[in-house]
PAVO-74718 format. One record per residue (C-alpha): residue in three letters; z, x, y. Coordinates in steps of 0.02 Angstrom, whole numbers, always signed. Layout:
BEGIN
@lolo->ALA | c3->Z | c1->X | c2->Y
...
END
This chain:
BEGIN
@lolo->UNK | c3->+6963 | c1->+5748 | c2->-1362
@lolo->UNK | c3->+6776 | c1->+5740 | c2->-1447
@lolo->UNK | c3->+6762 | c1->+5944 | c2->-1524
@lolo->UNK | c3->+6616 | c1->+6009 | c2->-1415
@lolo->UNK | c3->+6493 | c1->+6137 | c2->-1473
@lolo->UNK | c3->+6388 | c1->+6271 | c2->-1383
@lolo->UNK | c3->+6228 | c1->+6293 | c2->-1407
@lolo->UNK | c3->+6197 | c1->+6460 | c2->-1303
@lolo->UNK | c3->+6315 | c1->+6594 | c2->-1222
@lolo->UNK | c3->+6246 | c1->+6694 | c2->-1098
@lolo->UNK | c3->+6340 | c1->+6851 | c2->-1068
@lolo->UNK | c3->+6345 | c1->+7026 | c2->-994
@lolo->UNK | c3->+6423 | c1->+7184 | c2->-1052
@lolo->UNK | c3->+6545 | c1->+7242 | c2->-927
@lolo->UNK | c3->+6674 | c1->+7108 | c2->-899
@lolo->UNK | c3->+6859 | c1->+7136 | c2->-812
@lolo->UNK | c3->+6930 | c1->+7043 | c2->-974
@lolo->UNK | c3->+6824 | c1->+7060 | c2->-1114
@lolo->UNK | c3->+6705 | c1->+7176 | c2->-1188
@lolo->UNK | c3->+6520 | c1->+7088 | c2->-1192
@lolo->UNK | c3->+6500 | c1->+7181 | c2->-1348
@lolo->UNK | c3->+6666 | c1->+7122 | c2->-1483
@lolo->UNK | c3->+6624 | c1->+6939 | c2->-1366
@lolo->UNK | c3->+6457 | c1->+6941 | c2->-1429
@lolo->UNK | c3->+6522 | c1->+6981 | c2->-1593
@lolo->UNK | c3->+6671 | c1->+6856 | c2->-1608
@lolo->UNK | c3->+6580 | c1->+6710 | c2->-1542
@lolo->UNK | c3->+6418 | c1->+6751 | c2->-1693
@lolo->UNK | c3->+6576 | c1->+6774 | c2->-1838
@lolo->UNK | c3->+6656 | c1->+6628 | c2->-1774
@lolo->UNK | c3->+6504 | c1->+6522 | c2->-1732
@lolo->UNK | c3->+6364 | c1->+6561 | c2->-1820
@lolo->UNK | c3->+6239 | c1->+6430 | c2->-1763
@lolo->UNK | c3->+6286 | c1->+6468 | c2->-1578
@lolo->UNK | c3->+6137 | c1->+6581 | c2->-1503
@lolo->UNK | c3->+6228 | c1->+6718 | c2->-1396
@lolo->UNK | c3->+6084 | c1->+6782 | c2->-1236
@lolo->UNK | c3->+6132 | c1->+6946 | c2->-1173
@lolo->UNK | c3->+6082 | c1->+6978 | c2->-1000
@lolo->UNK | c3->+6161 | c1->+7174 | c2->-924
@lolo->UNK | c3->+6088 | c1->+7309 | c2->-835
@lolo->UNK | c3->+6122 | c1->+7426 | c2->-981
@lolo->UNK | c3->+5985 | c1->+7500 | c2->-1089
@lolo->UNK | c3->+6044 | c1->+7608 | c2->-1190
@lolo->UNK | c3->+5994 | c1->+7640 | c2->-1367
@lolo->UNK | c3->+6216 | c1->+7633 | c2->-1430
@lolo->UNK | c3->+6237 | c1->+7469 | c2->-1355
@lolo->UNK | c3->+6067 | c1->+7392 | c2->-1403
@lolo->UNK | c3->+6086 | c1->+7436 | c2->-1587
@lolo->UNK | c3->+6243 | c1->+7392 | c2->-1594
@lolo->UNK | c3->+6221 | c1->+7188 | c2->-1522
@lolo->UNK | c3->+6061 | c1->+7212 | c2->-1647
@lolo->UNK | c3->+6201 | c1->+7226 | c2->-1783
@lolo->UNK | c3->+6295 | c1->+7088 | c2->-1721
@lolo->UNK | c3->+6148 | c1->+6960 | c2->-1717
@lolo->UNK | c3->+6119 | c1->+6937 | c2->-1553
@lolo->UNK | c3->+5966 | c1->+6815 | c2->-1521
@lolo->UNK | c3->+5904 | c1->+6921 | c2->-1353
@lolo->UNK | c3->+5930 | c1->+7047 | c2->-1226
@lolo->UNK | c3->+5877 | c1->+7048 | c2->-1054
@lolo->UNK | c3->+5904 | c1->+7171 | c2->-912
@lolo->UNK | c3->+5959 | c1->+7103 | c2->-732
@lolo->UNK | c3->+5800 | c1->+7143 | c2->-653
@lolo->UNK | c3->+5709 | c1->+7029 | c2->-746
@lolo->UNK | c3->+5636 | c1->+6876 | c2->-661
@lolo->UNK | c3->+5688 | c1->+6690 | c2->-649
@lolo->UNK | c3->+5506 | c1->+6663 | c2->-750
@lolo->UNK | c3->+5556 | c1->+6772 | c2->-914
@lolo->UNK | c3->+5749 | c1->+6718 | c2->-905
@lolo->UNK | c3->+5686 | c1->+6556 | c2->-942
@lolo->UNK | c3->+5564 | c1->+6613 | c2->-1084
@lolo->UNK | c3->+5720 | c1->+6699 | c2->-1130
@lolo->UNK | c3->+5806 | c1->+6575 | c2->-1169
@lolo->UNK | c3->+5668 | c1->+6429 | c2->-1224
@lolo->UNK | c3->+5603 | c1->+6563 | c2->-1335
@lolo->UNK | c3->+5813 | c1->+6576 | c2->-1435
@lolo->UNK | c3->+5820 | c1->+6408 | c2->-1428
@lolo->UNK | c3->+5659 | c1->+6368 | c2->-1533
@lolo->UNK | c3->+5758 | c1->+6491 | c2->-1658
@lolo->UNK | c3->+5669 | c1->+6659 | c2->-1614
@lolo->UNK | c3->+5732 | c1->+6831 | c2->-1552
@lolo->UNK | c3->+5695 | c1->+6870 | c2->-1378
@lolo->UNK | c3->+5711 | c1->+7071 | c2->-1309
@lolo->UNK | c3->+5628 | c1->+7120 | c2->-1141
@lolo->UNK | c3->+5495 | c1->+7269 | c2->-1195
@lolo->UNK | c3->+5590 | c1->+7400 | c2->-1104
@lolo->UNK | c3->+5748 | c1->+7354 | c2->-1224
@lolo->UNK | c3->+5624 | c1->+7356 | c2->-1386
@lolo->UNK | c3->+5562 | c1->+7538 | c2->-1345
@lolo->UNK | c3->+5744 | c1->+7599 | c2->-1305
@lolo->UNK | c3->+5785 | c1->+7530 | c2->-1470
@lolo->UNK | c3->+5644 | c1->+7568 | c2->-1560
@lolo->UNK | c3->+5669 | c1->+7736 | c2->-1507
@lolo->UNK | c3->+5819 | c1->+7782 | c2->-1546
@lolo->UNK | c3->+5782 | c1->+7712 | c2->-1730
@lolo->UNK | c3->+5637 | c1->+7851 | c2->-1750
@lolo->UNK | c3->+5700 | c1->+7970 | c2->-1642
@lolo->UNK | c3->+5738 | c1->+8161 | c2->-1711
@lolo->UNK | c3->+5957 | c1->+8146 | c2->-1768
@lolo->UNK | c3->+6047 | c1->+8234 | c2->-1648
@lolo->UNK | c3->+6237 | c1->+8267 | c2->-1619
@lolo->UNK | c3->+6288 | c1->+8085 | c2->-1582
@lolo->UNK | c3->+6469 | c1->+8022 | c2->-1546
@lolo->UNK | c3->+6473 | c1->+7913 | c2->-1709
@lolo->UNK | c3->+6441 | c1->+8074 | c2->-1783
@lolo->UNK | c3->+6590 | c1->+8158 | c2->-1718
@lolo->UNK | c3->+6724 | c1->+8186 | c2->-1847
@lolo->UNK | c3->+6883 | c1->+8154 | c2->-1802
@lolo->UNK | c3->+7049 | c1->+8203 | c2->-1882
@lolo->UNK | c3->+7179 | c1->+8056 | c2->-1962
@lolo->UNK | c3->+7292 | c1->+8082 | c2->-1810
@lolo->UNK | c3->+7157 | c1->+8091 | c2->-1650
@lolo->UNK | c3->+7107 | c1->+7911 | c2->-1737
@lolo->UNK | c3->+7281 | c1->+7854 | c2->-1743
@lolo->UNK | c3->+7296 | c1->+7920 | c2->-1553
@lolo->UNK | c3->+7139 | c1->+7840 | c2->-1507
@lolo->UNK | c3->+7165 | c1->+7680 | c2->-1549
@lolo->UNK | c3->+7340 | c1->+7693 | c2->-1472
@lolo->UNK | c3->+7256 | c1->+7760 | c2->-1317
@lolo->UNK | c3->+7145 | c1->+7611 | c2->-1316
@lolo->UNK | c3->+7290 | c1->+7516 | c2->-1337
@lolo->UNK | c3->+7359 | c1->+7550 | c2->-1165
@lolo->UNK | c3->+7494 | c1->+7645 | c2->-1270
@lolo->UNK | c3->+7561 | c1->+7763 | c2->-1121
@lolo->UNK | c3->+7584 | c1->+7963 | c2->-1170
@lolo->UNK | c3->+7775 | c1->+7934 | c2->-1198
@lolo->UNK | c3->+7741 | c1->+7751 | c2->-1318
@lolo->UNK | c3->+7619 | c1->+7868 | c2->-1427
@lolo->UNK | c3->+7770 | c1->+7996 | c2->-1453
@lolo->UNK | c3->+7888 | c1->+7896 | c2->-1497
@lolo->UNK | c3->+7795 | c1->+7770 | c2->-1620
@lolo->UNK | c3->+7689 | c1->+7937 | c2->-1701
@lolo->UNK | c3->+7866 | c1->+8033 | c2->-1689
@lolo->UNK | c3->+7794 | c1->+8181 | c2->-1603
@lolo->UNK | c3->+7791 | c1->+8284 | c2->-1420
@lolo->UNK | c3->+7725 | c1->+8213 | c2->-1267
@lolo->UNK | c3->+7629 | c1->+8381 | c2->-1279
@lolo->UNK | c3->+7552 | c1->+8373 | c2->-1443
@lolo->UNK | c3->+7485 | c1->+8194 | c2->-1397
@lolo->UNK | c3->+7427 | c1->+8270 | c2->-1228
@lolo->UNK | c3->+7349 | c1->+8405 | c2->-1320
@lolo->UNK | c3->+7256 | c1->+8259 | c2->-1471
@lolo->UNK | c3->+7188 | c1->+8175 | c2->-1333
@lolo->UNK | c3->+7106 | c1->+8303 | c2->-1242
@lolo->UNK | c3->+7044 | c1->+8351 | c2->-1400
@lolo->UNK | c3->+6969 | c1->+8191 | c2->-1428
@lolo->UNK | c3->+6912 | c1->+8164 | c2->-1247
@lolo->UNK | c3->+6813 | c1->+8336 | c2->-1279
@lolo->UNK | c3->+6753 | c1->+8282 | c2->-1431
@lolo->UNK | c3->+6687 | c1->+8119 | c2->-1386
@lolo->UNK | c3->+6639 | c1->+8174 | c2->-1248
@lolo->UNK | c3->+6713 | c1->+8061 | c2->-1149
@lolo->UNK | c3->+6802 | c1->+8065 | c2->-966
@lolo->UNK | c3->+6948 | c1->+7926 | c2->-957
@lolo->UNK | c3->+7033 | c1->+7783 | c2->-1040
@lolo->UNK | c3->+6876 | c1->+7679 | c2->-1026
@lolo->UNK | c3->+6769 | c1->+7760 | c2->-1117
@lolo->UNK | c3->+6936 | c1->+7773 | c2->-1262
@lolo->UNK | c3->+6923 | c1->+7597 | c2->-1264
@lolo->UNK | c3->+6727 | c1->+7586 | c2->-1259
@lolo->UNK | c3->+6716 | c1->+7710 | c2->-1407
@lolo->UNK | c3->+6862 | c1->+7591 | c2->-1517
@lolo->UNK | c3->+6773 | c1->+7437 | c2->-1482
@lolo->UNK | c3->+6603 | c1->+7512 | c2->-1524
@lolo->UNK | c3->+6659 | c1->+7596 | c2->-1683
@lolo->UNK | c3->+6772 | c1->+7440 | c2->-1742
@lolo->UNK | c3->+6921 | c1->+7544 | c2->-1737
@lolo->UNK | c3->+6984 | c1->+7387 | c2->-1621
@lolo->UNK | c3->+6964 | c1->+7225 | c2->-1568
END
């Protein structure tokens, strides 16, 4: 079978199997000459910046029109970057925008890492224990530490704070 090539991956960020995010950034480390199109109903500054870092050739938010999808993606396929405005000023804001207590910010100790990335795993309570050879309770008590910290609410956003901080694939 002839090795076929893509020339343009449209994706979005929240997938039930993969995060658009570490796709976006597998498929630009793996193949560099494919253009990768995001298209999500997320704006926010975290996620913008960090496809930015990856290389992404464009973002677009779902409510844009049939018309500027199409610029979209004539416009990365002549070779240049294509961003709807509102995802510019989102990002261009949080580039110039006053520092403030962010989550990459957050320190965290040797072992809420360890636990996080376990956690984002889909490492149960009881798997942690035994493979960090400690209590139930003392990973119960890490992880609400960390969930505080982060400021996060569930599992989800364990694994969406991992993958964003290349603590995981």
């Amino acid at each position: 079978m002839k090795d076929q090539s893509v020339n343009l991956l449209i994706t979005d960020i929240s997938m039930p199997d993969v995060d658009g995010i570490a796709l976006s950034n597998m498929v630009k480390k793996k193949y560099s000459d494919t253009k990768v199109l995001v298209l999500s109903m997320h704006s926010r500054s975290d996620i913008i910046a960090k496809l930015v870092q990856y290389n992404i050739d464009g973002y677009l938010l779902k409510n844009a029109g049939k018309s500027e999808l199409i610029l979209a993606i004539e416009s990365i396929m002549r070779g240049e970057k294509y961003f709807t405005e509102e995802v510019k000023q989102k990002y261009m804001e949080s580039m110039f925008s006053p520092p403030n207590k962010k989550k990459s910010e957050v320190k965290l100790s040797k072992r809420e890492t360890e636990i996080l990335i376990l956690i984002a795993k889909e490492d149960t309570v009881s798997e942690i224990a035994d493979k960090l050879f400690i209590s139930k309770n003392t990973v119960e008590t890490h992880r609400k530490n960390i969930f505080r910290k982060l400021e996060i609410k569930n599992k989800a956003g364990a694994v969406k704070y991992a993958i964003q901080h290349d603590l995981i694939n």
